[in-house]
BAPAGU-51495 format. One record per residue (C-alpha): residue number from 1; chain; x, y, z. Coordinates in pm, 1 decimal, padded with zeros to 6 digits. Example, Ala and Ser with C-alpha at 12.3 -4.5 7.8 and 13.67 -1.06 7.14 Angstrom:
BAPAGU-51495
<atom 1; A; <01230.0; -00450.0; 00780.0>>
<atom 2; A; <01367.0; -00106.0; 00714.0>>
end
This chain:
BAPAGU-51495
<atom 1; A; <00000.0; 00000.0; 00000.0>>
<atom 2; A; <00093.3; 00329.9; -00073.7>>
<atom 3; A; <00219.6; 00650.3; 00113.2>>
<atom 4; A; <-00003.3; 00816.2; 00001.1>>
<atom 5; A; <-00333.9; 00574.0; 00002.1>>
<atom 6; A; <-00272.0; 00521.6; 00341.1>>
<atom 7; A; <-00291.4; 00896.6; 00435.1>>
<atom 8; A; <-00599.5; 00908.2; 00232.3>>
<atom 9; A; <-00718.5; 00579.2; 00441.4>>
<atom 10; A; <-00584.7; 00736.4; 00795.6>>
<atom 11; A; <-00754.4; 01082.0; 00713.2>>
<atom 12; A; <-01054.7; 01038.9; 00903.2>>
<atom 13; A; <-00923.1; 00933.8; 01239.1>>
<atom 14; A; <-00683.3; 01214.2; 01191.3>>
<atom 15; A; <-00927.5; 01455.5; 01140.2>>
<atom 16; A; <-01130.5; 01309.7; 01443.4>>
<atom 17; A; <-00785.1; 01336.3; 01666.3>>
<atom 18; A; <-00745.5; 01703.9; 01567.6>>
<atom 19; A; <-01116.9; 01751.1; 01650.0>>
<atom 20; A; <-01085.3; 01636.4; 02013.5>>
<atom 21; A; <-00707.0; 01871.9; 02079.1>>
<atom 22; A; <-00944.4; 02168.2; 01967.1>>
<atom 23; A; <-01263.1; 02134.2; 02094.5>>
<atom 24; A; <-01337.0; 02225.4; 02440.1>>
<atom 25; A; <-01750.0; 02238.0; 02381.5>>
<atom 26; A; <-01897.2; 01952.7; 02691.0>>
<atom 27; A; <-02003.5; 01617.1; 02512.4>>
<atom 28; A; <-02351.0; 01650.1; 02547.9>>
<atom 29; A; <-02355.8; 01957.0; 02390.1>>
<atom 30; A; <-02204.7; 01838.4; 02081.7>>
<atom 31; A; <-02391.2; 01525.9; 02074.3>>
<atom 32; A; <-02704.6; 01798.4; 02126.7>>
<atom 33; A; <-02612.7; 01954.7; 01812.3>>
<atom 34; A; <-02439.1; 01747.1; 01623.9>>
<atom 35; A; <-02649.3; 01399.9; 01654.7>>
<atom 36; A; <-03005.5; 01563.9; 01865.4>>
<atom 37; A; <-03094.9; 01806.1; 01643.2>>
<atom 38; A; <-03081.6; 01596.1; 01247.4>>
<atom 39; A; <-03272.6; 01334.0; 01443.6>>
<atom 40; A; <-03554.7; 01577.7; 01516.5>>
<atom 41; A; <-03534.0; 01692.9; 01116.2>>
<atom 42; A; <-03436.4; 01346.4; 01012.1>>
<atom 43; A; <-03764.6; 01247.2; 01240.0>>
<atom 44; A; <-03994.0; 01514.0; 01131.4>>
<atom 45; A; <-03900.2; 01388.7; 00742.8>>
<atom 46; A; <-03996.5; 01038.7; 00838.2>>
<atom 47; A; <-04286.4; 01168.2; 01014.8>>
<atom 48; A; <-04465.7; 01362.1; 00668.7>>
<atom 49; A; <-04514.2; 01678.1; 00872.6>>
<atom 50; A; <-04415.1; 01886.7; 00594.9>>
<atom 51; A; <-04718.7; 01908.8; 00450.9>>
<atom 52; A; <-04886.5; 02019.5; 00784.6>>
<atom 53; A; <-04573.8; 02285.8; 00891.7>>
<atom 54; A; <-04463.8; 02422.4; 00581.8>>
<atom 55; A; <-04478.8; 02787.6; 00560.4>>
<atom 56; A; <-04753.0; 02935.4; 00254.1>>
<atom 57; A; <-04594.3; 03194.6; 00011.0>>
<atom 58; A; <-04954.0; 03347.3; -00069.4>>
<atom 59; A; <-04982.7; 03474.0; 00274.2>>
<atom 60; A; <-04978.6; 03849.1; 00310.3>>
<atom 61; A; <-04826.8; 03858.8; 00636.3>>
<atom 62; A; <-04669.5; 03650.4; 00893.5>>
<atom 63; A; <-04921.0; 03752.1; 01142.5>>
<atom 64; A; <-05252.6; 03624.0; 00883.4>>
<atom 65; A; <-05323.0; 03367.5; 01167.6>>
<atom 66; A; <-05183.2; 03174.2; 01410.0>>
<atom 67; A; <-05152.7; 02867.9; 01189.8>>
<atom 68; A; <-04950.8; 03101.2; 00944.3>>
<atom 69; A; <-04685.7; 03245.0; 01241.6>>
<atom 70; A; <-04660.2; 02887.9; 01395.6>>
<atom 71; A; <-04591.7; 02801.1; 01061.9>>
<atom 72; A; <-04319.1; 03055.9; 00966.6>>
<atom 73; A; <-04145.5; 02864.1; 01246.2>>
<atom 74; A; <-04163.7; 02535.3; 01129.7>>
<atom 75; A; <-04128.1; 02534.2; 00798.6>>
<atom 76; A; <-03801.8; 02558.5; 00901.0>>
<atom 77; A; <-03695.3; 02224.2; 01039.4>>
<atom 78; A; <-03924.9; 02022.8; 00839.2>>
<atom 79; A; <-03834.2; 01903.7; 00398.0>>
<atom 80; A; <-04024.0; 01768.5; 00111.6>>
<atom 81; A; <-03709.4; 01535.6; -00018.0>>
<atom 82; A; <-03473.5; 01306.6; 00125.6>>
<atom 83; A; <-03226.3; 01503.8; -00124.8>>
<atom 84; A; <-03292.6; 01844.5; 00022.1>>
<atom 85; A; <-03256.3; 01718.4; 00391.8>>
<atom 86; A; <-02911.9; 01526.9; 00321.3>>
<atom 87; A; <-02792.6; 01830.9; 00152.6>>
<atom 88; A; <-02906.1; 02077.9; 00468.3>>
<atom 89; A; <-02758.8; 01867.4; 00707.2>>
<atom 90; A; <-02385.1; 01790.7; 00489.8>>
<atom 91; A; <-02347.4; 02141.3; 00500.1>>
<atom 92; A; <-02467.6; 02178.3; 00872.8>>
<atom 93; A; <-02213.2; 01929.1; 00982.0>>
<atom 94; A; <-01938.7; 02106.2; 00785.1>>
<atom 95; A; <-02014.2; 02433.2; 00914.6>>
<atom 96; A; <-02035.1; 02350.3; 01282.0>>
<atom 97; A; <-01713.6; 02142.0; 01194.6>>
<atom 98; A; <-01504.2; 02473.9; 01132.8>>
<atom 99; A; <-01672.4; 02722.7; 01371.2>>
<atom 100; A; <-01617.1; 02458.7; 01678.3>>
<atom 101; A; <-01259.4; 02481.1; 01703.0>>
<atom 102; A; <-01265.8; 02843.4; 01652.8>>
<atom 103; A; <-01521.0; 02906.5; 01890.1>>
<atom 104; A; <-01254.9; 02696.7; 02139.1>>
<atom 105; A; <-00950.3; 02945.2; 02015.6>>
<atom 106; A; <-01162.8; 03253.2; 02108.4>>
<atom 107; A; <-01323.5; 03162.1; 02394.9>>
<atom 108; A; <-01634.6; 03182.7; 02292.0>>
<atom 109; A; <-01810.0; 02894.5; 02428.9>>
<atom 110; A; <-02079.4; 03122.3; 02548.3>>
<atom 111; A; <-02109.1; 03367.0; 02261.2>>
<atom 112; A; <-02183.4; 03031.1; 02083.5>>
<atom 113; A; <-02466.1; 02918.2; 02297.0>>
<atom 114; A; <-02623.4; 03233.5; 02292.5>>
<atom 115; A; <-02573.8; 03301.0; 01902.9>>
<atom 116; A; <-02749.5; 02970.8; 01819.2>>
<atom 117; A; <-03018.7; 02946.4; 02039.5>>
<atom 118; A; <-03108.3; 03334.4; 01882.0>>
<atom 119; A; <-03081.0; 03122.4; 01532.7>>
<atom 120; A; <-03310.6; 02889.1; 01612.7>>
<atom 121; A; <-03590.5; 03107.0; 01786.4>>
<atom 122; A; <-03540.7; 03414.4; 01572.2>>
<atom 123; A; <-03426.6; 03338.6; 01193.8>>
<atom 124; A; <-03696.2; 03165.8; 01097.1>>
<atom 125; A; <-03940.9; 03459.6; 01184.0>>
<atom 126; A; <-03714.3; 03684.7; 00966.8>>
<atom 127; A; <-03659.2; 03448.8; 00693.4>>
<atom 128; A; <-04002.4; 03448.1; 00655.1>>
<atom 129; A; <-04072.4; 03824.4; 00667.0>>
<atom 130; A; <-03818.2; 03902.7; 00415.1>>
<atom 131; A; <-03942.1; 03632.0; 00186.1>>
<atom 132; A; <-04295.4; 03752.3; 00164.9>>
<atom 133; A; <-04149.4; 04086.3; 00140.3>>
<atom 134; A; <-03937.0; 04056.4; -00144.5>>
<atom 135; A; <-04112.8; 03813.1; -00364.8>>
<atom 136; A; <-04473.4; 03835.9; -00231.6>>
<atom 137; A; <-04615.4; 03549.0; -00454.5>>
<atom 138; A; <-04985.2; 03487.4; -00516.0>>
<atom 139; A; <-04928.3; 03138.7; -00562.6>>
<atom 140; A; <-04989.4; 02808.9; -00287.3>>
<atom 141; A; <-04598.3; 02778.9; -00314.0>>
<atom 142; A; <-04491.2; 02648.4; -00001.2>>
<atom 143; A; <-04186.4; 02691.0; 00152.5>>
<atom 144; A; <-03976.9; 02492.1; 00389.0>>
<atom 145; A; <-03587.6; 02374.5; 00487.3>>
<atom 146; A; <-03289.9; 02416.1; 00755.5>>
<atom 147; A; <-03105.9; 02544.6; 00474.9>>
<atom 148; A; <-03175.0; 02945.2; 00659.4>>
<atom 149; A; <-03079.0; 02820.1; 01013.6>>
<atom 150; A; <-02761.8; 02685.9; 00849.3>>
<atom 151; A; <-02717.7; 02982.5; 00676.3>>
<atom 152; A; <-02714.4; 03198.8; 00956.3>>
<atom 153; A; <-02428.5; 02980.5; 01107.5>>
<atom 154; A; <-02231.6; 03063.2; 00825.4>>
<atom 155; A; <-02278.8; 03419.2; 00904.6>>
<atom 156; A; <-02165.2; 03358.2; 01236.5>>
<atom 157; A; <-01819.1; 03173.1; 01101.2>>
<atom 158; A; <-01662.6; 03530.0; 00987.0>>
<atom 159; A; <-01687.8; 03683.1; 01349.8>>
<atom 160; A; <-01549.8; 03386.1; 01496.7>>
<atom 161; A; <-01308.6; 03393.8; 01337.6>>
<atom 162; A; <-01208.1; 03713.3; 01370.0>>
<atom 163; A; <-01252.6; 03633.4; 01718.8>>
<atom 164; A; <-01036.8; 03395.8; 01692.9>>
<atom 165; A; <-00766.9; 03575.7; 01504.4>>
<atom 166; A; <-00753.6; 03862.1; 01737.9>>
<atom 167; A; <-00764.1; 03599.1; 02080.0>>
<atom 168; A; <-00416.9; 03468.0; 01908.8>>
<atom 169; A; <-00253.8; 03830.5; 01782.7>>
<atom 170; A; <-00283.8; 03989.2; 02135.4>>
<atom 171; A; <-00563.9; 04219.6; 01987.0>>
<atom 172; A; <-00341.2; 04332.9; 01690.8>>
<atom 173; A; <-00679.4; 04227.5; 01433.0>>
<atom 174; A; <-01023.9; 04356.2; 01581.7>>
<atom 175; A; <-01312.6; 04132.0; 01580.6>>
<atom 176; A; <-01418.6; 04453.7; 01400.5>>
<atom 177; A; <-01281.3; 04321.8; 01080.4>>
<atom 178; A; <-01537.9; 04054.9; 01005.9>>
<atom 179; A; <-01775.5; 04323.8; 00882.6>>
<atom 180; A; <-01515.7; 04296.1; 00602.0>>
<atom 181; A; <-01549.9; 04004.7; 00439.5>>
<atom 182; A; <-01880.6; 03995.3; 00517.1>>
<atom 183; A; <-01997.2; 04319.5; 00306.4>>
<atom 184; A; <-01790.4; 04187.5; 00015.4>>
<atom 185; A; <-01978.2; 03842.1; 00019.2>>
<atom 186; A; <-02270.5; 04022.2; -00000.4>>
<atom 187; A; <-02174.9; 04274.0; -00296.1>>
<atom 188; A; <-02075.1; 03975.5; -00484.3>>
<atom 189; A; <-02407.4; 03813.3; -00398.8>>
<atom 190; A; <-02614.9; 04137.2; -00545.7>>
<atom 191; A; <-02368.2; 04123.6; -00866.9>>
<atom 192; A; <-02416.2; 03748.7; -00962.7>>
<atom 193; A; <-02721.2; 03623.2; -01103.5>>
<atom 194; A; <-02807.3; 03302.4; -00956.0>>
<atom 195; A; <-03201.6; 03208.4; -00975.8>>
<atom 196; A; <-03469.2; 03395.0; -01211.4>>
<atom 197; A; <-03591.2; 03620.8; -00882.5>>
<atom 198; A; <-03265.8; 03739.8; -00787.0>>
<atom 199; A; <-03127.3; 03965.7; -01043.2>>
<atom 200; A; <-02838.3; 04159.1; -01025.6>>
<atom 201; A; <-02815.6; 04475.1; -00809.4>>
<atom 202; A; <-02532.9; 04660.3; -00931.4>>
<atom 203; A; <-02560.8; 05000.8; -00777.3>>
<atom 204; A; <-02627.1; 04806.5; -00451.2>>
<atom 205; A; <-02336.6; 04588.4; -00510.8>>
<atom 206; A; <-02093.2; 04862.7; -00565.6>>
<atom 207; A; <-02235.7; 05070.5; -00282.5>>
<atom 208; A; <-02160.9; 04781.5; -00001.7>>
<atom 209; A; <-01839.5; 04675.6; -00226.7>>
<atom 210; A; <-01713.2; 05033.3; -00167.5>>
<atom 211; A; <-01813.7; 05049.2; 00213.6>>
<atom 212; A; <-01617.2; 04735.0; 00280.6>>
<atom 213; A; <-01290.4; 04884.8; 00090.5>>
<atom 214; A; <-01397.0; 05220.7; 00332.1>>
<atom 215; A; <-01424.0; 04998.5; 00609.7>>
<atom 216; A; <-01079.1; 04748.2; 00553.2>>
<atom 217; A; <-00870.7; 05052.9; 00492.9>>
<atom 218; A; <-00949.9; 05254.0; 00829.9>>
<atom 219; A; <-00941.4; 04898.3; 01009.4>>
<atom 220; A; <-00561.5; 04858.4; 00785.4>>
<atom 221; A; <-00409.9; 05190.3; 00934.2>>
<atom 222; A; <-00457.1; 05118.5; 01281.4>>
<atom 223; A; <-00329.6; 04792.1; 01225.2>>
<atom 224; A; <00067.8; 04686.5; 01337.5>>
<atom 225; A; <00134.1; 04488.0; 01035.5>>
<atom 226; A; <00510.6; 04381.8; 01109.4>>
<atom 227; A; <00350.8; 04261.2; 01414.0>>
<atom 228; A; <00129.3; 04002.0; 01216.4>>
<atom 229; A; <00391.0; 03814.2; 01051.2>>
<atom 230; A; <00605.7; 03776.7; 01442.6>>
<atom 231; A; <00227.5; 03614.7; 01511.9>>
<atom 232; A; <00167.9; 03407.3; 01254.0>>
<atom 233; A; <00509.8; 03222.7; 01284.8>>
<atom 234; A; <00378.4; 03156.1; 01663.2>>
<atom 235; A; <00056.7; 03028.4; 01573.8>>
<atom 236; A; <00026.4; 02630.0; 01636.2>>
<atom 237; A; <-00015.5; 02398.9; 01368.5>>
<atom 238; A; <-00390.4; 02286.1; 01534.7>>
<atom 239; A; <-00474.9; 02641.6; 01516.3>>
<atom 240; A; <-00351.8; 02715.4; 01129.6>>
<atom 241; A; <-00562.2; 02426.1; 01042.5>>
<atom 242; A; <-00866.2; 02577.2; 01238.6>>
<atom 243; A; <-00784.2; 02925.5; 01050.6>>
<atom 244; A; <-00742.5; 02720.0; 00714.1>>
<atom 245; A; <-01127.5; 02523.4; 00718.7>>
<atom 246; A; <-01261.3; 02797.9; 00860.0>>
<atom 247; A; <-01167.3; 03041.3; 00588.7>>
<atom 248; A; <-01267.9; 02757.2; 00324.6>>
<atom 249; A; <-01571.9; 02670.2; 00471.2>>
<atom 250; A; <-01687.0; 03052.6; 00450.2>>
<atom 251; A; <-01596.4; 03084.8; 00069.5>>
<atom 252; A; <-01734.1; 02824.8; -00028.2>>
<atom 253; A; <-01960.4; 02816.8; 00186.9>>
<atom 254; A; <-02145.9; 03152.9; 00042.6>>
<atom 255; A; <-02070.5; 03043.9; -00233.8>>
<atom 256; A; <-02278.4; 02725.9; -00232.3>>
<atom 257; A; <-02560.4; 02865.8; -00050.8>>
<atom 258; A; <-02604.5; 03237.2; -00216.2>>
<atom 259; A; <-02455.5; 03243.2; -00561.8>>
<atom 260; A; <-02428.2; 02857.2; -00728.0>>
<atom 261; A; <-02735.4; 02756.1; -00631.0>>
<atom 262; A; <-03001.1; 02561.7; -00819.1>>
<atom 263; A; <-03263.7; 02646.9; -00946.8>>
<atom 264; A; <-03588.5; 02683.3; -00707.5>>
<atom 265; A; <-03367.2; 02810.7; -00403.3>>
<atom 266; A; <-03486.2; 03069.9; -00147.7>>
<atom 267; A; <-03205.1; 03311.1; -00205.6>>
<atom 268; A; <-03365.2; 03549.6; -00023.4>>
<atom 269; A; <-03414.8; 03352.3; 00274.1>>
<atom 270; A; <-03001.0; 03205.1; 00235.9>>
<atom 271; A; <-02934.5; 03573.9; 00212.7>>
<atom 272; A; <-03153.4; 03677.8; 00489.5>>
<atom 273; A; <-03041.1; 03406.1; 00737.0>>
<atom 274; A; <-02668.9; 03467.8; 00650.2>>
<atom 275; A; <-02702.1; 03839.2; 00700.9>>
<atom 276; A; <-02913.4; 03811.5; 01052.8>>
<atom 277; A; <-02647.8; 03530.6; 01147.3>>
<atom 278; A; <-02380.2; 03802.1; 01121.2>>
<atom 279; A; <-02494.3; 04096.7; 01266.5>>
<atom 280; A; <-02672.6; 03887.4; 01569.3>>
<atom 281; A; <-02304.0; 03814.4; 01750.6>>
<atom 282; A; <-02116.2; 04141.4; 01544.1>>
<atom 283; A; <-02345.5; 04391.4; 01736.4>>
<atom 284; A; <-02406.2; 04206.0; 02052.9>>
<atom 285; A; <-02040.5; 04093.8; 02133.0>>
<atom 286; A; <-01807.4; 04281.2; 01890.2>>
<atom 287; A; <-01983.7; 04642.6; 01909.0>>
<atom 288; A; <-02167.2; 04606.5; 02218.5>>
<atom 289; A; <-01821.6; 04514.4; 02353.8>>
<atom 290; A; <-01617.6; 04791.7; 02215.4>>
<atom 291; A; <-01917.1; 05028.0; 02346.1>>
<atom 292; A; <-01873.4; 04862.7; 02696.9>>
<atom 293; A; <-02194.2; 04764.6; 02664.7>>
<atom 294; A; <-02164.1; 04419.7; 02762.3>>
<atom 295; A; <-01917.7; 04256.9; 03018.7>>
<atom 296; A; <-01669.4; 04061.8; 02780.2>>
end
């Protein structure tokens, strides 16, 4: 056998041994999120309740009746295909697979906590808002997934990881920079076409392009960059890794869920989930912070 096969063979348990040096998150927690929570939408598949929960496009409001605001909710954790649920929960796994070791570099174990459980109470609410909002149908077009949940967790990678970055530079990067990235994901978003409902944008594209360049510039100047490079030879090969997937899982990430997508996909929703997913933990532990608003 090989050098090389055997790497390829070995990968897994290697990947599982790196998993356990940089996670510090309590068992049962990751067993809660990890294994608890695709039984309940692997259960609710199995179950049919997607015809009963999903949420109904034709509705003028969220508030129409309780059946339509209970609804708005659980759409959300409920699917029509076996294909649509594997793909929701591949790319939940993968996500929560880079931000866990970051959350464990920045010590934000409860930042976490708190983030998610907003995710899983609010997002849905606001996923549904901005849907009927944007593309108020007058159809029976129903619409349900996790696909907005695990959007908004992909919104929470960037600040993370910022976090992360700044936890391991002595403060020499600010949390403050994950607006960054952030604002450019979403100008590329508004200057891609990707379904037949979500054309390009280009004024608002170069409008939040520009305020990102605005934004990485002043965050640039105050920023010690001979400093960086003394850090980065420092860092620990456990934490380049956790830098590495976590930066790969975010491009690609976006770029899977908000600009390759096929064709039928809430964009809106993605886009809606992703951008409450960010500004949830940016404003309440990143500005809120830096405002002294909050104990860190």
């Amino acid at each position: 056998m090989s050098r090389r096969l055997r790497e390829i063979l070995v990968l897994p348990s290697t990947a599982a041994r790196w998993w356990r040096r940089t996670t510090t998150a309590p068992a049962a927690e990751q067993w809660l999120l990890l294994v608890g929570l695709p039984i309940l939408l692997v259960g609710s598949w199995l179950a049919g309740l997607e015809t009963r929960f999903a949420f109904r496009l034709s509705a003028e409001s969220v508030f129409d009746s309780p059946q339509t605001f209970l609804t708005a909710f659980t759409a959300n954790y409920v699917h029509f295909g076996a294909r649509h649920l594997f793909d929701n929960l591949l790319n939940y796994w993968v996500t929560l697979f880079a931000i866990y070791p970051l959350v464990a570099v920045a010590g934000w174990t409860r930042q976490f906590r708190l983030s998610v459980l907003a995710y899983l109470i609010a997002v849905p609410l606001g996923i549904a808002v901005v849907t009927l909002a944007v593309l108020n149908p007058s159809s029976e077009q129903f619409v349900v997934g996790f696909s907005g949940i695990v959007a908004a967790l992909l919104g929470f990678l960037p600040v993370v990881l910022a976090a992360a970055v700044s936890e391991q530079t002595d403060g020499a990067i600010d949390p403050t920079w994950a607006v960054v990235p952030v604002l450019f994901s979403v100008a590329l978003v508004f200057s891609i076409p990707s379904v037949p409902y979500f054309q390009p944008q280009p004024t608002l594209a170069v409008g939040v392009g520009l305020t990102g360049v605005v934004i990485g510039g002043v965050l640039w100047a105050g920023t010690p960059t001979y400093r960086l490079r003394q850090y980065s030879r420092q860092l620990s090969a456990d934490v380049r890794l956790a830098f590495l997937i976590g930066s790969t899982v975010f491009v690609f990430g976006v770029a899977g869920a908000l600009v390759f997508v096929p064709r039928g996909t809430n964009v809106w929703g993605h886009l809606s989930g992703y951008v409450v997913g960010f500004v949830i933990p940016y404003v309440w532990f990143v500005l809120a912070e830096r405002l002294r608003l909050v104990p860190k």
